[in-house]
N, C-alpha and C positions, 0 to 999 in steps of 0.2 A: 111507400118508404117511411119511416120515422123521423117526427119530427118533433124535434128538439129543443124547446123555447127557454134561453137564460138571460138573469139578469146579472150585469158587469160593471164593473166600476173604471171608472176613467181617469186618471191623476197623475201627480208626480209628471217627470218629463213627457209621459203620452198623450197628456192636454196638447201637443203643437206637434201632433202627428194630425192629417188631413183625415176625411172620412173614406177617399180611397185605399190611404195607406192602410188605414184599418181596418179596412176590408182585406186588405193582402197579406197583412199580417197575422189575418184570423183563418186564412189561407192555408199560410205556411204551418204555423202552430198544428194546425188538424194533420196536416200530414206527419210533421214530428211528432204528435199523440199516438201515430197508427192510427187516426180515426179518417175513414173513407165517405167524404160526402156526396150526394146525391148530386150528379150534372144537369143542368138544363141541356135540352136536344139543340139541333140543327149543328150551323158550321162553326159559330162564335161558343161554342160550352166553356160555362166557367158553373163551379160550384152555388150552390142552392143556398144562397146568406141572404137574408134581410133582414134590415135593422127598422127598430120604432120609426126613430127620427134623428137624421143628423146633427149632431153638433158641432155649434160653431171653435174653430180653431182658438184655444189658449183656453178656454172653459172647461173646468172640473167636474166630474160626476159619479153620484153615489149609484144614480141606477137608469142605467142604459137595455134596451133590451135587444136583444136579437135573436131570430127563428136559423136555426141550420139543419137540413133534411140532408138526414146521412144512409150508407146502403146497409147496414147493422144494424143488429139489434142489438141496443148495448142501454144498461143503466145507468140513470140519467147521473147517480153519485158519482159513477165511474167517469160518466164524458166529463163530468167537470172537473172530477181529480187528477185526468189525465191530459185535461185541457189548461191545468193552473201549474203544472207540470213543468211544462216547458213558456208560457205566457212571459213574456218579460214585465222587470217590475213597472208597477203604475196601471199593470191591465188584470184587473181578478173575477173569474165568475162565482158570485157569490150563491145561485141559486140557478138550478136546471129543472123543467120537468118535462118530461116524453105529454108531447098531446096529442090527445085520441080524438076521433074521427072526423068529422070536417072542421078544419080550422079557419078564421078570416085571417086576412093578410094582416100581420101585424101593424105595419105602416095606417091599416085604415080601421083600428081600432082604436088606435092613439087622439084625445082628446083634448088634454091638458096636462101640464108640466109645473113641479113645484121648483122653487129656485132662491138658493142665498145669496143675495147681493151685499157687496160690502162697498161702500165711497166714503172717501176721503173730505169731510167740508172743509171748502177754502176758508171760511171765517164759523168763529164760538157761536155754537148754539148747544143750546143745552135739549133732554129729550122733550119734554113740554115742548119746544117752539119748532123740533122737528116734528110732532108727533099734530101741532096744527095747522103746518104747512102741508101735512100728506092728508088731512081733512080736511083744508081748500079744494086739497085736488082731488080727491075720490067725490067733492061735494058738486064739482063741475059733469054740465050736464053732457057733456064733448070734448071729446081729447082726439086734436084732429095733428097728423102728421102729412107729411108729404112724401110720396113713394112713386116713384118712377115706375112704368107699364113697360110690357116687353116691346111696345113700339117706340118709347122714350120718351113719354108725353109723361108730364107729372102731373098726378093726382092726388086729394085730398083723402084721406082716411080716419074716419074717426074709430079708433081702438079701446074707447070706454067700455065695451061691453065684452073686451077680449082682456081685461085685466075682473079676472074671476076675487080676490083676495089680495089685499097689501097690509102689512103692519110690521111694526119695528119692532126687532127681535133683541137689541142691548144699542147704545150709545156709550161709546168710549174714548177719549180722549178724540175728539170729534172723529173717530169715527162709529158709521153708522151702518148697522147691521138690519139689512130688511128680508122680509119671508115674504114671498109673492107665486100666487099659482095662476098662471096666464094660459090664455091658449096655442096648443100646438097640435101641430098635424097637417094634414093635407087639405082639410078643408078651410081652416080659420087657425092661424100660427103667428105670436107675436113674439119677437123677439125681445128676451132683456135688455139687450143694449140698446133697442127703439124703446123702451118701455122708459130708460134712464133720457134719455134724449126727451121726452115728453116731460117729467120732471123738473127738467133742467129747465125748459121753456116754457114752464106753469105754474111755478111755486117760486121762493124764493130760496132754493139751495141753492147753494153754488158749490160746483164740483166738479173734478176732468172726469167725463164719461170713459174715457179710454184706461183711464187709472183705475178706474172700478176693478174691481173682484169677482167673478160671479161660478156658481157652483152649482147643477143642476141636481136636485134630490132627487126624486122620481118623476115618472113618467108615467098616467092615468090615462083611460079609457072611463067615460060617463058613462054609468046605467044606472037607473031610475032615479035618476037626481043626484047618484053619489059617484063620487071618485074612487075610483080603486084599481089596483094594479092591475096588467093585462096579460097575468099567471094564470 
């Protein structure tokens, strides 16, 4: 059956829709398209969606991906113009394309994620004194957090090697504008709001993590040392 890889954008009120709702939402829209997707067998069938990687509730994004295997042949212009159709606003697919013959699961091609973060500093710093407090901390040899196990025991982690790029993107009436491509995925996956929490307790900004901003740009799969979409 044909499958259908596009990439979408997340925004406006749809940031604080869950990852199940949008899954059901992408549900329902396909059948308001006339577009018939491919079921998984047995007794539980629900249609053939998956997504890159989840995001977290109230986060913004430019580009999200998702695979949907439908029972048509149909072009991939058309799935999208008849998918943006009915889509309510804040959900847009900006890019479709039919892929041909063996494809990996998109979830485990997913490697890294670029991301804007925006915080608010509690006291004046100009971009110079932000700009050598995130050079303390990229210069540290260990950036260790505390994360709970699925038995409940907490554990150390050090996340230095899972923050791929940081730097500051404009500094404006304090506030401050960072560009960071961290890891995500199934294998190795950091989250920005852990990424800000690590900041907080390693440098000298001060900031409510929860006040932050953050906006996911895309989502990359590694091959041969580079980043690039997983189109």
């Amino acid at each position: 059956m044909p499958l259908i890889r596009s990439k979408f954008k997340k925004e406006k009120d749809m940031i604080y829709i869950s990852h199940l709702d949008l899954l059901r939402l992408l549900e329902r829209s396909l059948r308001r398209a006339g577009i018939k997707p491919e079921f998984t067998q047995g007794f539980n069938q629900h249609p053939k969606i998956s997504f890159a990687q989840a995001l977290s509730l109230g986060t913004a994004s430019q580009g999200e991906y998702v695979d949907i295997e439908i029972e048509e042949d149909i072009d991939a212009e058309e799935f999208k113009s008849r998918l943006n159709k009915v889509l309510p606003d804040g959900i847009e697919f900006v890019l479709s394309k039919l892929m041909e013959g063996k494809v990996n699961a998109l979830m485990g091609e997913v490697t890294h994620a670029r991301y804007v973060i925006c915080i608010e500093l509690l006291e004046n710093m100009d971009k110079a004194g932000v700009q050598s407090e995130l050079d303390k901390y990229m210069r540290l040899e260990n950036i260790f957090v505390e994360k709970k196990t699925k038995k409940g025991d907490i554990k150390q982690l050090d996340v230095k090697a899972m923050i791929r790029d940081i730097g500051i993107l404009m500094v404006e009436d304090n506030k401050v504008y960072l560009g960071t491509v961290l890891t995500c995925g199934s294998v190795s996956n950091l989250k920005p709001e852990l990424l800000l929490q690590t900041i907080l307790d390693n440098t000298g900004l001060r900031f409510d993590v929860d006040e932050s901003t953050i906006q996911r740009i895309d989502i990359y799969t590694l091959r041969d040392g580079e980043l690039v979409a997983p189109m």
